[in-house]
N, CA, C and O of each residue as an XYZ file, in Angstrom:
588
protein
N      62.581      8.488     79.710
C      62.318      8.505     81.141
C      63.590      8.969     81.868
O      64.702      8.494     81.637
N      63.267     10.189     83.000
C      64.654     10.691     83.425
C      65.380      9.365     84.837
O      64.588      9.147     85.753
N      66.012      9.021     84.870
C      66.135      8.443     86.009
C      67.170      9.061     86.954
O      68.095      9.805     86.630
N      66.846      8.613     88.212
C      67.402      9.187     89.261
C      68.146      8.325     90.389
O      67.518      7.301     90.658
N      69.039      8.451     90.932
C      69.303      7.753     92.289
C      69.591      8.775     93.122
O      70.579      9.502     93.233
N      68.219      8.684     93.874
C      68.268      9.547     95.217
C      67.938      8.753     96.604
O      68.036      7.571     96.935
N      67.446     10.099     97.352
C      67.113      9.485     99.062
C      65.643      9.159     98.829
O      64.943      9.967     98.219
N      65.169      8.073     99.261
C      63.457      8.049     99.923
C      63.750      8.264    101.488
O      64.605      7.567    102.033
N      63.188      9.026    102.051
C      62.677      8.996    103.569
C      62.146      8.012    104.190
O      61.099      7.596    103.695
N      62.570      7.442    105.221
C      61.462      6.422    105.769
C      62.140      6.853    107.001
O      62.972      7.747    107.151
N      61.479      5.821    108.086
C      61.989      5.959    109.287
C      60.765      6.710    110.407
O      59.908      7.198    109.670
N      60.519      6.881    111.392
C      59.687      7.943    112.097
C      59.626      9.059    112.313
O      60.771      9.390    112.006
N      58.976     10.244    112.729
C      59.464     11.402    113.464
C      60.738     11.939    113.721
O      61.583     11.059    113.889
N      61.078     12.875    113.792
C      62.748     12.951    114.185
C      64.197     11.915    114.181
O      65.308     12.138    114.661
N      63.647     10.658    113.398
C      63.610      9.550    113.506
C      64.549      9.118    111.924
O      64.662      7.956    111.532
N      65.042     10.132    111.318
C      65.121      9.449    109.476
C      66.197      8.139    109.007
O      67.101      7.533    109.582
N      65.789      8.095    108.128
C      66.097      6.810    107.779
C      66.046      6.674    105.999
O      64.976      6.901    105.434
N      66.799      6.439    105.507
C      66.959      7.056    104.130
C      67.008      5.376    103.290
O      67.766      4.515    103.736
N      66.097      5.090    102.047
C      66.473      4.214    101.269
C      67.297      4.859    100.182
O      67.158      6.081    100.139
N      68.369      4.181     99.027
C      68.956      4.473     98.276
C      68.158      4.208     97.124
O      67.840      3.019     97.102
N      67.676      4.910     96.080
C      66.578      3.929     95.394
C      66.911      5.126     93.564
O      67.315      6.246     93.250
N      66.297      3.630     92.807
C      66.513      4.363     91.260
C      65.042      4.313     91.291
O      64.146      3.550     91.651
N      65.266      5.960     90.520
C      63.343      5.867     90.573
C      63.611      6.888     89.746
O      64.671      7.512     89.693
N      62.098      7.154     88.735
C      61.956      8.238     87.976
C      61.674      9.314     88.540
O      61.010      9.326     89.576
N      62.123     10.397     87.970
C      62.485     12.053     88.464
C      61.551     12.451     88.433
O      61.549     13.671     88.592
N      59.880     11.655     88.179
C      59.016     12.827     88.065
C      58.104     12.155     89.235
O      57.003     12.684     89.392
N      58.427     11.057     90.072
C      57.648     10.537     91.408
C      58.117     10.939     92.066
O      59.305     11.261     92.097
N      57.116     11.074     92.999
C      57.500     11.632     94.512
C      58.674     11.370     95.202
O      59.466     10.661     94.582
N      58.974     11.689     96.164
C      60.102     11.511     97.078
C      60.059     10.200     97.551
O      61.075      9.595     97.209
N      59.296      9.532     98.193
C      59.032      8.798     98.953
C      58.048      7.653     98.263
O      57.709      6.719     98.990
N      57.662      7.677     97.143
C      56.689      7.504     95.866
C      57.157      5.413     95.570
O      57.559      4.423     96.182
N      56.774      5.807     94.404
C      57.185      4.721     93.560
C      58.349      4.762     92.776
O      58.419      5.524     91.812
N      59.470      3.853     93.164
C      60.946      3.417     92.821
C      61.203      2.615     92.055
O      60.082      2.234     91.718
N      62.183      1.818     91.281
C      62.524      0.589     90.539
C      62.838      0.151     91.205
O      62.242     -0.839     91.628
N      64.302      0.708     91.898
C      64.773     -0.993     92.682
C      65.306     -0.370     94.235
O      65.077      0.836     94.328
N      65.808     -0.828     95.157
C      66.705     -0.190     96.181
C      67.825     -0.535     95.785
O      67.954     -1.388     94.907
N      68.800      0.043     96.340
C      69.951     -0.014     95.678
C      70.763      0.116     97.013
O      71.933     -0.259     96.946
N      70.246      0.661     98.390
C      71.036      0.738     99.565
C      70.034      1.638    100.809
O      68.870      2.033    100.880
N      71.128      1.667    101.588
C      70.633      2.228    102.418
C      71.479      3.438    103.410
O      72.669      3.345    103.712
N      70.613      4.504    103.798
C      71.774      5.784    104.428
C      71.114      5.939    105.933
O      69.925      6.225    105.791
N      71.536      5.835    107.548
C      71.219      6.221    108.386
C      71.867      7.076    108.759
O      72.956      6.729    109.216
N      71.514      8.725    108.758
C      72.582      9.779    109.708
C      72.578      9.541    110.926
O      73.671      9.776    111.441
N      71.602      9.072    111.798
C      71.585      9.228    113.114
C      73.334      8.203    113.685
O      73.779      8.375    114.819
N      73.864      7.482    112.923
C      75.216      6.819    112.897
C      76.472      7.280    112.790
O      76.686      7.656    111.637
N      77.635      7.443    113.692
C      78.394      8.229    113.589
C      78.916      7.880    112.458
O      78.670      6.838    111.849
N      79.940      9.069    112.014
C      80.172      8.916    110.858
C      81.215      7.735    110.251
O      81.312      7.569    109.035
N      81.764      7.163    110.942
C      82.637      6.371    111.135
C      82.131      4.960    111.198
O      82.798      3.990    111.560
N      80.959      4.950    110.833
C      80.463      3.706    111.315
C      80.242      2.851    110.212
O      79.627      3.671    109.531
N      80.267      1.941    109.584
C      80.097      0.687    108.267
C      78.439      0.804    107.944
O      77.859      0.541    106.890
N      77.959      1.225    109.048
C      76.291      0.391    108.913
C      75.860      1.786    108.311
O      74.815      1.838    107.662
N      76.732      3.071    108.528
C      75.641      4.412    108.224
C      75.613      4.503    106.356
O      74.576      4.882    105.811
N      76.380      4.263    105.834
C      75.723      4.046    104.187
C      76.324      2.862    103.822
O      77.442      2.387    104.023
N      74.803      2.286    102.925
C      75.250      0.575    102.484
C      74.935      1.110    101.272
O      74.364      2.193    101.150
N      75.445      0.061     99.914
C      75.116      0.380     98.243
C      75.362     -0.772     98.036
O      76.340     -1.355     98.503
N      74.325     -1.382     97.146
C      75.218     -2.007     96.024
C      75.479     -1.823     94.834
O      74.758     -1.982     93.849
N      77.158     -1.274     94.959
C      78.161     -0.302     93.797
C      77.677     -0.821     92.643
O      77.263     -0.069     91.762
N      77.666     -2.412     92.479
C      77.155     -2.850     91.093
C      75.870     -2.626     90.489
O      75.880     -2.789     89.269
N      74.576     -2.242     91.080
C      73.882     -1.839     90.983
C      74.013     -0.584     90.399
O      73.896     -0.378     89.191
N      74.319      0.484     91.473
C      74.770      1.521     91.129
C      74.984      2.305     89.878
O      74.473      3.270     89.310
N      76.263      1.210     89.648
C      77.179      1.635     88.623
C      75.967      1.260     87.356
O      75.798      2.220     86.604
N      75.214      0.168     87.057
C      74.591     -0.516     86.089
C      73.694      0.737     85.727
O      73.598      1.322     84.648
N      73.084      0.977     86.899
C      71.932      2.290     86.459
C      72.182      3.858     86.351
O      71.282      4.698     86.363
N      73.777      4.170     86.227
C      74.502      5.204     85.904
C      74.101      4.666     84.765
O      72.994      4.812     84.247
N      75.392      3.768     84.196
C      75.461      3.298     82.768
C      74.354      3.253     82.070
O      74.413      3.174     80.843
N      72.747      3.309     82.966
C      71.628      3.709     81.937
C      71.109      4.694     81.691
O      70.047      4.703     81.068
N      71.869      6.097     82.221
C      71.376      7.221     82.317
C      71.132      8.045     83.890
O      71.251      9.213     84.259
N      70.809      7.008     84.427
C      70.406      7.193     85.957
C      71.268      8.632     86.171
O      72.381      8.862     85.697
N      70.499      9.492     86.968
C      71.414     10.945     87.691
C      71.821     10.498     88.763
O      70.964      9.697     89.137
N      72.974     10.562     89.789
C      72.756     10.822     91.095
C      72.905     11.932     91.617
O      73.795     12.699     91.249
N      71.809     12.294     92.846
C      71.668     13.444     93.192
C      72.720     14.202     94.073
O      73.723     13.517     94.278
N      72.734     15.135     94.502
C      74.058     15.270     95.636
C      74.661     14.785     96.383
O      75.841     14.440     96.332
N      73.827     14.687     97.283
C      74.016     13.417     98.416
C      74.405     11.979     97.825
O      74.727     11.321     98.815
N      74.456     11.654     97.360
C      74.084     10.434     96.524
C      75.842     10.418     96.109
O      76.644      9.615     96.585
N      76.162     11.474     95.148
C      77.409     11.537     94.045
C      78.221     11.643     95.275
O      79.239     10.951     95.279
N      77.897     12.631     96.704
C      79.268     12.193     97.620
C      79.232     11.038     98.473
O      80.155     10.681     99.205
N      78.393     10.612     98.373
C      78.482      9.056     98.944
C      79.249      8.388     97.676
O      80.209      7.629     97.813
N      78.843      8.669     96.754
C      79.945      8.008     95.727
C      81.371      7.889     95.409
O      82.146      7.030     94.989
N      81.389      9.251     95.829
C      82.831     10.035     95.733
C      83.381      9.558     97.103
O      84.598      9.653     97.267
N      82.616      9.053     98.107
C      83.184      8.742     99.630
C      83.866      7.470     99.170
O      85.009      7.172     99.517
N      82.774      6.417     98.024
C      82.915      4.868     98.068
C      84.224      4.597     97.015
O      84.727      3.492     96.806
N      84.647      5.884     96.405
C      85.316      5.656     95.240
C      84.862      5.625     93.764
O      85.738      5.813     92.920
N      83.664      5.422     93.378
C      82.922      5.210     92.737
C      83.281      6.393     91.466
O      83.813      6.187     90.375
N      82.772      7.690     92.058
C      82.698      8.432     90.970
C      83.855      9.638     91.398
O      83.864     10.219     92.483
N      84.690      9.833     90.431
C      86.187     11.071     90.802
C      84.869     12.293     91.445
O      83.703     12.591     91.187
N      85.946     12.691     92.393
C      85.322     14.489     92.834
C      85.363     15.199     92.088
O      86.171     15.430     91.189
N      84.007     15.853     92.555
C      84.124     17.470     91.338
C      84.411     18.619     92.190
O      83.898     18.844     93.286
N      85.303     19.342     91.566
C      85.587     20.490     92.194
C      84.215     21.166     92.505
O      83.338     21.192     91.641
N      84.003     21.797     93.932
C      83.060     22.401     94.257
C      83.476     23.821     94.795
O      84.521     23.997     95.422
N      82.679     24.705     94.534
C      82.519     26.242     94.655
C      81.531     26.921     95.304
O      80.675     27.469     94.610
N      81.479     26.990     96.345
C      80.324     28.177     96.688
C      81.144     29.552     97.709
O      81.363     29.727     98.907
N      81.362     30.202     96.622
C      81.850     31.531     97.937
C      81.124     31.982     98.601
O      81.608     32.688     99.486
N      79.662     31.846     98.562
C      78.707     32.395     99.743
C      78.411     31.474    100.688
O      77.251     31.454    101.099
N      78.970     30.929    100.998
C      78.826     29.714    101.909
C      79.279     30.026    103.376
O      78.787     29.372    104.296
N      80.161     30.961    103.608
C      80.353     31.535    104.936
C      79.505     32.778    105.203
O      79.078     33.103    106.311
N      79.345     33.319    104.256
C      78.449     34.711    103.960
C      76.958     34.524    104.694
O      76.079     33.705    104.426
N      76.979     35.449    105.596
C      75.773     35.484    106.562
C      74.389     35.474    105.702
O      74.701     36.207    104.763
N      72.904     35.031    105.449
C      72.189     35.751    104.619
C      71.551     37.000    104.788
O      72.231     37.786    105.448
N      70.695     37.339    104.486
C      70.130     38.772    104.484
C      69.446     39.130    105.656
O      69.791     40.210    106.135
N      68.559     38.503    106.251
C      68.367     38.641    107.582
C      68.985     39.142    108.606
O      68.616     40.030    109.375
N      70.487     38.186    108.570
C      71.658     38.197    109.483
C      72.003     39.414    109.347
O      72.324     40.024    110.367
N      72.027     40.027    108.185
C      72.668     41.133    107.824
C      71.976     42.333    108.267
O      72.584     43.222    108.863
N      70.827     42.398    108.024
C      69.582     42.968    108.725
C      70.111     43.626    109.892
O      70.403     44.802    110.112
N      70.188     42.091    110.905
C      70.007     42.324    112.203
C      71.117     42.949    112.606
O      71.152     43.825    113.470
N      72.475     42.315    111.710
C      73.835     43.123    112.332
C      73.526     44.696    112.390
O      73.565     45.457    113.357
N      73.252     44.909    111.231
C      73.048     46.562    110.488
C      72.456     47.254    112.019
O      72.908     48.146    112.738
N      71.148     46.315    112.122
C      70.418     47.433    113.777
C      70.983     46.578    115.117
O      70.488     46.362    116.223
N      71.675     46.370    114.775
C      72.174     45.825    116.156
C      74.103     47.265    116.196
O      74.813     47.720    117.093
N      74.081     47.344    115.080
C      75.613     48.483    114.764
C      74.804     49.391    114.859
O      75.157     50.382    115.498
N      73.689     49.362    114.361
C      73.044     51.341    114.727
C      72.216     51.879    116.438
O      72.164     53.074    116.731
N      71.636     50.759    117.400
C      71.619     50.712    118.345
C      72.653     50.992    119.368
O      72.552     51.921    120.170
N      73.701     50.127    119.320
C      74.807     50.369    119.901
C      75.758     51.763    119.637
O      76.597     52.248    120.396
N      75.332     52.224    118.313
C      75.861     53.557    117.794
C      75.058     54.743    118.844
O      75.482     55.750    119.411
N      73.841     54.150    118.793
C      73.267     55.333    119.551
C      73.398     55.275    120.585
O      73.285     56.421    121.018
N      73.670     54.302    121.706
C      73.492     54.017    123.220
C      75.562     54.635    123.170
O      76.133     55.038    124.183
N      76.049     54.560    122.185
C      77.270     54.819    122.411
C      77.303     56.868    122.729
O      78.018     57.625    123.387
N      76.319     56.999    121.991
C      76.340     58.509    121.723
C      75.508     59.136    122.999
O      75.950     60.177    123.486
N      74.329     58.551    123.555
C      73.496     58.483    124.157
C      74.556     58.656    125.761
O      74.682     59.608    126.531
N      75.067     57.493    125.761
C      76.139     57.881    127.087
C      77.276     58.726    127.197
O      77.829     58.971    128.269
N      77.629     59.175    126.085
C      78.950     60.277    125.843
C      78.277     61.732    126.357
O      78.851     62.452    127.174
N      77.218     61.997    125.869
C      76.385     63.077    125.888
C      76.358     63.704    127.535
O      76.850     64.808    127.769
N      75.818     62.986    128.465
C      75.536     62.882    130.121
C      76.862     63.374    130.094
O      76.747     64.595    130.199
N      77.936     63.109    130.017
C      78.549     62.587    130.889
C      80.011     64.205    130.477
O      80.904     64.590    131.231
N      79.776     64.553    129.530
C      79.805     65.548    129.097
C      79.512     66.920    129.730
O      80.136     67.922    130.080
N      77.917     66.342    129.692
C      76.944     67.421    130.588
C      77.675     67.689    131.822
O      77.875     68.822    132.259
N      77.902     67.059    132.137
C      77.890     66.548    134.200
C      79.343     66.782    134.543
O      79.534     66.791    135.759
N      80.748     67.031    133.576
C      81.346     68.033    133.798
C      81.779     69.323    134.079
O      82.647     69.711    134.860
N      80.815     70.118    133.089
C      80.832     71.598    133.637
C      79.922     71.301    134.975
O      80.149     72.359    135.562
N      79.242     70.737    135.655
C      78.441     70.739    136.705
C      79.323     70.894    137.658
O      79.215     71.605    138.656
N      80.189     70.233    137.350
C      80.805     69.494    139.015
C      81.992     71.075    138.750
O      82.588     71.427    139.767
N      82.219     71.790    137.629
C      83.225     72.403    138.102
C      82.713     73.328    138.296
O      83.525     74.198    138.609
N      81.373     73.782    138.280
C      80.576     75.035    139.024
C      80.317     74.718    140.262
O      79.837     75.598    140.978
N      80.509     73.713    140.682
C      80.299     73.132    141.816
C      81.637     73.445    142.665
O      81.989     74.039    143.684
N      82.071     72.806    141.792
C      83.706     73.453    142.691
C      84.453     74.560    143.072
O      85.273     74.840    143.946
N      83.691     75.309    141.761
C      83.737     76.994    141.990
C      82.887     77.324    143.232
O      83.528     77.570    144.254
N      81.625     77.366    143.298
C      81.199     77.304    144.660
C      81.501     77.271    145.753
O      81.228     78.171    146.547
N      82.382     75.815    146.153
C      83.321     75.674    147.465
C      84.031     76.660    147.534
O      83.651     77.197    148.574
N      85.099     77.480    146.966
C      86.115     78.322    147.425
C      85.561     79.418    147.825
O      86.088     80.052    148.739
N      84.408     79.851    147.229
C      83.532     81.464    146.900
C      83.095     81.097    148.562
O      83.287     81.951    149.428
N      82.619     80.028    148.835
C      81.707     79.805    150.196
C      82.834     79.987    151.546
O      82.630     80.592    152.598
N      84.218     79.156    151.064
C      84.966     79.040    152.020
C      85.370     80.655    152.137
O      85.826     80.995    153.228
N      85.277     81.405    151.382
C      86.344     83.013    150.990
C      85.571     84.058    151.926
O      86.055     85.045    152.481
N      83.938     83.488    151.974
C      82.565     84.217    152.292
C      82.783     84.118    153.849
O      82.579     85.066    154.608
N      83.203     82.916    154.234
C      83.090     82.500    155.929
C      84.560     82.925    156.594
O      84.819     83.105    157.784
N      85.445     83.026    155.425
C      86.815     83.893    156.450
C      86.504     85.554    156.164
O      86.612     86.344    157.102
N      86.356     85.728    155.655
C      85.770     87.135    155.751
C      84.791     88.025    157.141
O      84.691     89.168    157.585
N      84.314     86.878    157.365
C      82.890     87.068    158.560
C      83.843     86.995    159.850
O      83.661     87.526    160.946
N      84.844     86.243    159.447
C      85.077     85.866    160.713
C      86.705     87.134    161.159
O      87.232     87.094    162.271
């Protein structure tokens, strides 16, 4: 039989509330357990005594029978002293996922074009203004002449 010490859910709606419980790995979440073993409230700052309770001796008894603890679980352990830290690794952990990446990609090719899109006009609308300006002198050159 695999055993486990994980979270059960309880609590209401938006509301959670976590038992600490040894239970076999192949019941539900929230299922049928052996024993409680503690209790975890996040809604508690972190600093607070009441947000994870254990009892270590417990604990420790149903390691010593195999028992897993699950993530959450081993750093609450590692918080209580219980079990040494394990070095942990994830280099993709700042790394945007694929979506994100997605969106950057057309959000850099949009702006590429609205960049190109306004260079273009504005371009245009130079030679304008200096045919324009050519104009004025030809007009002013036209009216001293007449006169």
């Amino acid at each position: 039989m695999a055993m486990k010490i994980r979270l059960a859910r309880g609590g209401s709606k938006k509301r959670p509330f976590y038992r600490i419980v040894a239970a076999d790995s192949r019941m539900p979440r929230d299922g049928r357990f052996i024993e409680k073993l503690g209790t975890y409230n996040p809604l508690l700052p972190k600093d607070s005594e009441e947000r994870v309770k254990m009892n270590l001796e417990r604990v420790q008894y149903w390691m010593d029978q195999g028992a897993q603890p699950t993530d959450r679980i081993s750093r609450f352990l590692e918080a209580a002293g219980v079990v040494e830290k394990k070095e942990r690794n994830n280099p993709q952990k700042a790394e945007p996922g694929q979506k994100a990446k997605d969106r950057a990609e057309e959000k850099a090719e949009k702006a590429k074009a609205a960049e190109e899109a306004a260079a273009e006009p504005v371009e245009e609308e130079a030679p304008a203004e200096e045919a324009v300006a050519e104009e004025a002198p030809a007009e002013e050159a036209a009216a001293e002449e007449e006169t």
